[in-house]
C-alpha positions as CSV (number, residue, x, y, z in Angstrom):
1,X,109.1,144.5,120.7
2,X,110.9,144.3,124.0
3,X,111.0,148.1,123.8
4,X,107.6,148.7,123.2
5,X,106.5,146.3,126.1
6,X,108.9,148.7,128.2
7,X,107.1,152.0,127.0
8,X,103.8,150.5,127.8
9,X,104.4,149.1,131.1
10,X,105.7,152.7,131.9
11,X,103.0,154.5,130.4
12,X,100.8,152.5,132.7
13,X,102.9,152.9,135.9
14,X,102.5,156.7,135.6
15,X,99.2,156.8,134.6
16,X,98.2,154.5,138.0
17,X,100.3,156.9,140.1
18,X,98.6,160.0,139.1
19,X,95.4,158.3,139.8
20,X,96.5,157.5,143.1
21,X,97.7,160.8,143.9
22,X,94.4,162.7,142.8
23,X,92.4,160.6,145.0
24,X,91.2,162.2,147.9
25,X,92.4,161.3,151.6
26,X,90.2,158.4,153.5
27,X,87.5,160.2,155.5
28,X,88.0,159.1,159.5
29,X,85.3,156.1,160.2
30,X,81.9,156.9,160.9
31,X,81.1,158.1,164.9
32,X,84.5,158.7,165.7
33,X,86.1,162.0,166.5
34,X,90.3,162.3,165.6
35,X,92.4,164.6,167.4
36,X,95.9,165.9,167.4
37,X,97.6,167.5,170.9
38,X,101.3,168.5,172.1
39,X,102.5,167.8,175.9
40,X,105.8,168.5,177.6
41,X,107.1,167.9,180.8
42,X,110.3,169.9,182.6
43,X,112.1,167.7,184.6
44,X,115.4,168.7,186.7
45,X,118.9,167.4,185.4
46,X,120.2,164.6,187.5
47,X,123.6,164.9,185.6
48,X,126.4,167.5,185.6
49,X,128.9,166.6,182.6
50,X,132.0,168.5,182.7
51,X,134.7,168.9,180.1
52,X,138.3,170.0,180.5
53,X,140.9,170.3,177.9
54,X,145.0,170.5,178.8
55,X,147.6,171.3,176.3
56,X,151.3,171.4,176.5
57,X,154.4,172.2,173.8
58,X,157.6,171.0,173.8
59,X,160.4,170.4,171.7
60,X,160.1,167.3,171.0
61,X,156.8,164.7,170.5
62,X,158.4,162.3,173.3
63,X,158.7,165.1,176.3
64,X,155.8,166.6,175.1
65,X,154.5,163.0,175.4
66,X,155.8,162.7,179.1
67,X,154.8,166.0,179.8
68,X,150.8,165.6,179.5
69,X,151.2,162.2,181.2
70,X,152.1,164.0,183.9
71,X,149.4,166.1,184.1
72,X,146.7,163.4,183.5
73,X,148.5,161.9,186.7
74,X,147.4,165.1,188.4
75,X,144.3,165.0,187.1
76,X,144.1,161.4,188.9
77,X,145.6,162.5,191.9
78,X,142.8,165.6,192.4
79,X,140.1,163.1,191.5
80,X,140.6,160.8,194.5
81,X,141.5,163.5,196.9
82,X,138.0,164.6,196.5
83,X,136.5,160.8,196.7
84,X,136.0,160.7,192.9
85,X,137.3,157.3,191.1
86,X,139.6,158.2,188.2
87,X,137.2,155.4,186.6
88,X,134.3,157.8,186.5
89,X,136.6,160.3,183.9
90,X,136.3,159.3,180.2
91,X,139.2,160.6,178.0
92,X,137.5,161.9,174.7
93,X,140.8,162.7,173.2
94,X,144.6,162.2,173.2
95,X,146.6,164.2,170.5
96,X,150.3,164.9,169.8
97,X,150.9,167.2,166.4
98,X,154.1,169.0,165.1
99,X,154.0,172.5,165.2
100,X,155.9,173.9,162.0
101,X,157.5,176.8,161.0
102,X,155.4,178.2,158.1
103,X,157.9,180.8,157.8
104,X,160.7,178.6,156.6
105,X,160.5,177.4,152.6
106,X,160.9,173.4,154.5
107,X,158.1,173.6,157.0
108,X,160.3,172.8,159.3
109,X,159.1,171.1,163.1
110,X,159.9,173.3,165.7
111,X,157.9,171.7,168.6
112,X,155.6,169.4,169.4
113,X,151.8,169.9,171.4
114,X,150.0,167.3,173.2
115,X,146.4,167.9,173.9
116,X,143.6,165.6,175.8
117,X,139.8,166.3,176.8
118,X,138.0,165.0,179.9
119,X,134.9,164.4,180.4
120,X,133.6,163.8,184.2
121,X,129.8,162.9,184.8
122,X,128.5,163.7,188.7
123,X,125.3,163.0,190.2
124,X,126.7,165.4,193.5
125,X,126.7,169.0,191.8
126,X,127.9,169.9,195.2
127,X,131.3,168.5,193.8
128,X,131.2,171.0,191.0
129,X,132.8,174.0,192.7
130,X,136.0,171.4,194.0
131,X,136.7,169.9,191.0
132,X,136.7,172.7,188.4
133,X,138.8,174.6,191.0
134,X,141.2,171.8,191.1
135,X,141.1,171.6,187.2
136,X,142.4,175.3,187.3
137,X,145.3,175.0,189.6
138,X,147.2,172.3,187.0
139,X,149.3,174.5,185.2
140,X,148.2,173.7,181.8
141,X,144.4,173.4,182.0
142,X,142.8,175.7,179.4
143,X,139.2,175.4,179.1
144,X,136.3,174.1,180.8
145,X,132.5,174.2,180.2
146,X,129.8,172.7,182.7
147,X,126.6,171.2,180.9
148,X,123.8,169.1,182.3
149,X,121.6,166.1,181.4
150,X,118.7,164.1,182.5
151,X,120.0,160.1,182.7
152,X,116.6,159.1,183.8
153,X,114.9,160.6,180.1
154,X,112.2,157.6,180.1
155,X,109.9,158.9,182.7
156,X,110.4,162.3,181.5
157,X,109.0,161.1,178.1
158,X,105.9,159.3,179.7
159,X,104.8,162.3,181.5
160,X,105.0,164.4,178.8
161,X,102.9,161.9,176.7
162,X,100.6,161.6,179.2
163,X,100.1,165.4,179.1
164,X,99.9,165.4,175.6
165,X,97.1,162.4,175.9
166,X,94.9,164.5,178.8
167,X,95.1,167.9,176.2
168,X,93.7,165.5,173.4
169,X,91.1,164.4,175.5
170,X,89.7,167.2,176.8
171,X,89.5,168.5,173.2
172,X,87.9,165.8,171.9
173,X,85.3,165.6,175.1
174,X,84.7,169.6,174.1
175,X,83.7,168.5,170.3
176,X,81.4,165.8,171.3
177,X,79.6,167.5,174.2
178,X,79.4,170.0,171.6
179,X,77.5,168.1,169.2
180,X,75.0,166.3,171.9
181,X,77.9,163.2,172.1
182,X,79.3,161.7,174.5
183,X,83.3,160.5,174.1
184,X,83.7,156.5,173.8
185,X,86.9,154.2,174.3
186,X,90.1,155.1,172.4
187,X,90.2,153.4,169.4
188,X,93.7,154.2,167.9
189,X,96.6,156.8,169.4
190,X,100.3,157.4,167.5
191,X,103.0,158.4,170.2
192,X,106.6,160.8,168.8
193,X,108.6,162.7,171.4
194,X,111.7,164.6,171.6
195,X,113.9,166.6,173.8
196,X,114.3,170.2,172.9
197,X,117.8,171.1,171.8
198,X,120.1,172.8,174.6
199,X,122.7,175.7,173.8
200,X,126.4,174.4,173.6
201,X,127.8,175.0,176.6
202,X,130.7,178.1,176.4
203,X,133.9,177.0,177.4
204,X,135.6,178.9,180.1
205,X,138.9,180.0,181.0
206,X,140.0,179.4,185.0
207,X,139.1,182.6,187.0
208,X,140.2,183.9,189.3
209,X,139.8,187.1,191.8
210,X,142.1,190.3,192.3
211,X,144.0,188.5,195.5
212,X,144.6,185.5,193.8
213,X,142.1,183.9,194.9
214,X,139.9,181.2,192.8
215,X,136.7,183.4,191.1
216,X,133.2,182.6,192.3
217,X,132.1,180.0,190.2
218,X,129.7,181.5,187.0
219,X,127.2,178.6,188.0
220,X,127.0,179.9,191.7
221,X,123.7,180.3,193.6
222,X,121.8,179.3,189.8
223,X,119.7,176.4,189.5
224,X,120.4,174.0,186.6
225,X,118.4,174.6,183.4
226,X,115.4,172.1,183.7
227,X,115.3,169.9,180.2
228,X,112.1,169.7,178.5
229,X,110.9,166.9,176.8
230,X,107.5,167.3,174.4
231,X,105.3,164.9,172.7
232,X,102.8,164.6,170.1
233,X,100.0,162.0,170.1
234,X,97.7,161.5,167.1
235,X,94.2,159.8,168.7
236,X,90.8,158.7,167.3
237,X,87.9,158.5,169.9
238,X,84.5,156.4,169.4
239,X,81.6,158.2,169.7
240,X,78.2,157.6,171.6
């Protein structure tokens, strides 16, 4: 009995879905026009985050240890000789692995590398060209990429929703005037934005000219990429 009851409470669930999906889509209320439009808005970065990695290799994990201290210490030292807090730098990563020798049947550890990543944000790009130059003259920096990013992504996101609201608008004003209308009050709106993905910035090896000298910097004389922010708005108008 208790499996029958099953079966036909089943039956019906299905049969009550199918109905449901084979009806057809509300129609919009009467004397009301819907419309759907995109905005965007390019707003300048007020950010520059860069990265820089440093590796050494020693014999051992403990000098290997002291070793990138050191140079984090130098890091520091650059920092506030160009009026930068240490503070501001995060450290993303701290490592220390064996390296092995793959050759011999043990595996046996024939050195140790220590590896970090930092990460410093600046509102001065003028500050760029200073510190990734100083980055380059510690002896083990490797790479270092430049990226930028809006802090201030809230007002970015209103305008572009207010864009996307003026194109909906002046659509829905064309329809009614079309028709012998005139557009009424906004009755209903649905809001999504989103910032369009960036490219990875490319790491970069330190530079640097035939005399010795310190490269011009790749981001010389550009302006930053703007960031664009979009939005979508889904509106209904009254009509008169």
């Amino acid at each position: 009995m208790k499996s029958i009851c099953i079966a036909l409470f089943l039956a019906l669930f299905f049969s009550l879905a199918a109905i449901a999906q084979s009806q057809p889509s509300p129609l919009p209320a009467i004397n009301t026009i819907s419309v759907t439009a995109d905005g965007k808005y390019e707003a300048a970065p007020d950010t520059a985050v860069v990265t820089f990695s440093f590796s050494v290799q020693e014999n051992d994990s403990k000098t290997a240890y002291d070793h990138l201290s050191r140079v984090v210490d130098e890091v520091r030292e650059m920092l506030r000789q160009n009026g930068i807090d240490p503070k501001q730098a995060q450290v993303g990563y701290f490592g220390l692995q064996p390296v092995r020798d793959y050759k011999n049947a043990k595996n046996k550890i024939i050195a140790y590398t220590a590896n970090t990543t930092i990460t410093l944000k600046l509102k001065d790009f003028a500050k760029i060209p200073a510190i990734t130059a100083g980055m380059s003259n510690i002896e083990v920096s490797s790479n270092q990429s430049i990226s930028y990013d809006l802090d201030n992504i809230d007002e970015a996101k209103t305008k572009a929703v207010q864009d996307a609201l003026k194109r909906a608008k002046l659509e829905a004003q064309t329809v009614a005037s079309s028709s012998t209308r005139s557009l009424g009050e906004l009755v209903y709106a649905s809001v999504d934005t989103a910032e369009q993905p960036r490219p990875m910035p490319m790491a970069r090896m330190a530079a640097m000219s035939a005399n010795g000298a310190p490269a011009l910097e790749p981001t010389a004389d550009f302006t930053p990429q703007s960031i664009t922010v979009t939005a979508h708005v889904n509106v209904v108008f009254a009509l008169k």
